[in-house]
N, C-alpha and C positions, 0 to 999 in steps of 0.2 A: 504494500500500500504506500504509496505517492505521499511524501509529508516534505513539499517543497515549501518553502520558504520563500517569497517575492522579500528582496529588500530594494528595487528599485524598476524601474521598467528595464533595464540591463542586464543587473544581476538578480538572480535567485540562487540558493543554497540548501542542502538537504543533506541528511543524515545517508549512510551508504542507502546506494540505488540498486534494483537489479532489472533485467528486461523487463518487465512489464511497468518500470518505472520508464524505462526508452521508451517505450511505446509511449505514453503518460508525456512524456518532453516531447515529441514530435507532435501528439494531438497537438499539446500548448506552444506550438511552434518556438520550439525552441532550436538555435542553430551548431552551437556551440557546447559541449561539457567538456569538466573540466574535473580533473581527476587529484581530489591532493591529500587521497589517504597511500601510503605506500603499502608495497604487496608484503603479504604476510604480517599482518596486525592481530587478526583473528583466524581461528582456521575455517576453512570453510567459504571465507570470503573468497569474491570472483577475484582474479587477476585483473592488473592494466589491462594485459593485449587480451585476457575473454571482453571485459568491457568494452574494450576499445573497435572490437572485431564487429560485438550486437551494435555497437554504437554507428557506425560507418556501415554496416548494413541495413539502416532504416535509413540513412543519409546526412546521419550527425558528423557534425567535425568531430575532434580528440583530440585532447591535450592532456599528459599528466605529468602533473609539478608535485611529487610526492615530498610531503612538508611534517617532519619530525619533530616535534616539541614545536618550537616558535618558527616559522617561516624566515628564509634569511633574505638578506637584501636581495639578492638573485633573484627567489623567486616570486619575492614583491614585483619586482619589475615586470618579471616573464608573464606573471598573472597580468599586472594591468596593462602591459604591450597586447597580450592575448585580447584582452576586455576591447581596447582602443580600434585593434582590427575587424572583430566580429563580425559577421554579418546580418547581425540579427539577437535576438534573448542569449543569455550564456546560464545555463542549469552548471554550477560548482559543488564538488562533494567532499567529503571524508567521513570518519568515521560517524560523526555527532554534527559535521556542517561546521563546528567553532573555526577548525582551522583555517578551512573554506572563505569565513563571512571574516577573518582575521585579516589574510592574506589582502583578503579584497579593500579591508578598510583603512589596512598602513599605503598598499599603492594609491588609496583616492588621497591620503593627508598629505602624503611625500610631493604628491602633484601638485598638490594646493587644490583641485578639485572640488573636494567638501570640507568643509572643517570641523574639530573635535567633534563640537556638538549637536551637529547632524548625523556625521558619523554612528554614535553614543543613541541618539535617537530612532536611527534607522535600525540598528541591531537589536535596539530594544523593540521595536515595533515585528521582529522575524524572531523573539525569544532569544536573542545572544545582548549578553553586559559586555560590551567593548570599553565601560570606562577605565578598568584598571591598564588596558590594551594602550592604548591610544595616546599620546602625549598629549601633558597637556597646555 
C-alpha cells in the first residue's frame, strides 16, 4: 500500500516502495524515482537494479543515491541536480522516507531555494521534523 508523501508539486517521499507502488507512481504521473535506501538494510528488501528494472519497465526514470546515516554533500547535490533536471513529479524513497525528504531539504537550503522555515514546515506538513536537520 502506497503511503507517498506530496511535500511539494516536485517532490514527494515515501517509506520503501515495491511494484505495485510503480504502478501507484505512474497512475500519479510521476516521472522520476529516486532511490536512497542502500541494498541490504533489511533482508528481504528488493534490490537497486530489481527496483530499478520494474521501474524502467513501466517507463520511470532511476536514480539511486544510497544515503547512510546523514546524506553527504555529494549526494545533496546529485539529489537536487537530479530534482532540477526532471521531467516531471520525482517519487524519492528509503527506508522511513527521513532520509529521502533530508536529502531533498539541505539541497533546497544550500541553493537558497526555500528557507529554514518553509523547509521545517513542509516536512512537517508530509510527517518528517527537519528542524533539528536544517541550519538554522
Amino acid at each position: 500500500m502506497s503511503d507517498f508523501r506530496r511535500v511539494t508539486d516536485q517532490i514527494t517521499v515515501s517509506p520503501q516502495i515495491s511494484e505495485a507502488d510503480l504502478d501507484e507512481a505512474v497512475r500519479q504521473g510521476f516521472k522520476l524515482v529516486i532511490n536512497n535506501r542502500p541494498d541490504g538494510e533489511d533482508p528481504g528488501q528488493p534490490t537497486s537494479a530489481e527496483t530499478e528494472a520494474a521501474a524502467r519497465q513501466r517507463g520511470l526514470e532511476y536514480a539511486f543515491i544510497p544515503v547512510r546515516g546523514g546524506p553527504t554533500p555529494d549526494q545533496v547535490e546529485a539529489e537536487r541536480k537530479l530534482l532540477e533536471s526532471a521531467t516531471g513529479p520525482v517519487l524519492a524513497y528509503c527506508r522511513s522516507g527521513t532520509r529521502s525528504i533530508i536529502t531533498w531539504s539541505l539541497g533546497q537550503a544550500q541553493a537558497g531555494a526555500r528557507n529554514r522555515d518553509e523547509l521545517v514546515g513542509l516536512g512537517r506538513q508530509a510527517g518528517y521534523d527537519l528542524s533539528s536537520v536544517l541550519p538554522g
